[in-house]
N, C-alpha and C positions, 0 to 999 in steps of 0.2 A: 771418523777416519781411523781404519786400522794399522799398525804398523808393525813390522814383525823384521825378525836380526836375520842375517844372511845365515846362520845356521839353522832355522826352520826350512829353508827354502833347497836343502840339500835333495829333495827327492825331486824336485823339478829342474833336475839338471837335463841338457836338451844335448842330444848326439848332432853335432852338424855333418854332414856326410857331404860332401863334395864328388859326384858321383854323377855320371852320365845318364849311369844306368838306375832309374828309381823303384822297379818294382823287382819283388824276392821271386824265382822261380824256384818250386820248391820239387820238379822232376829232375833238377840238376846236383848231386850231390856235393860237388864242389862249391856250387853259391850256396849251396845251406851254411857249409863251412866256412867261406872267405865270409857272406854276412852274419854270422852268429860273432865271429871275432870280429868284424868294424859295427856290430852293435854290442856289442860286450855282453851276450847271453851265453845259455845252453843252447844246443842244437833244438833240443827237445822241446825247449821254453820258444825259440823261434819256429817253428812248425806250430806249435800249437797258436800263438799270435797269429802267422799268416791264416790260418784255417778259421781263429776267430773273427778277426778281424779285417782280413785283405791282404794283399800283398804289396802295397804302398809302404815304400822303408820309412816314410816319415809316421807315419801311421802306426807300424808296427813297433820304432823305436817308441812313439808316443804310450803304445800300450800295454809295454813292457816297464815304461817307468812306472808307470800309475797301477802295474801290478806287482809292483816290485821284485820282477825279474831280472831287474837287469843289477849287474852287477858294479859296485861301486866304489869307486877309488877315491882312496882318500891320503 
């Protein structure tokens, strides 16, 4: 059994979004902007997620940590 300290487990930090609305539309310039700021990325880095990945925000947050896009406060 492996065990590991709360400091390795910093890149698996999970955005919880409390949101109605789940998916990115990315013809609206305004939701690019309000979700690049409640996912904590670039514009640029969230465009490219939605186009690799989908447009599911959990999805997208998911695949911006594990590309380590997103950005992180400490």
């Amino acid at each position: 059994m492996a065990f590991c300290n709360l400091s390795q487990l910093s890149i698996v930090q999970k955005t919880y979004i409390d949101m109605k609305e789940t998916k990115i539309d990315l013809h609206n310039k305004e939701a690019i902007k309000e979700w690049s700021i409640k996912l904590n990325c670039e514009e640029k880095d969230l465009i490219h997620a939605v186009m690799v990945i989908g447009n599911s925000t959990q999805m997208v947050d998911d695949f911006l940590i594990l590309n380590r896009k997103k950005k992180v406060e400490y």
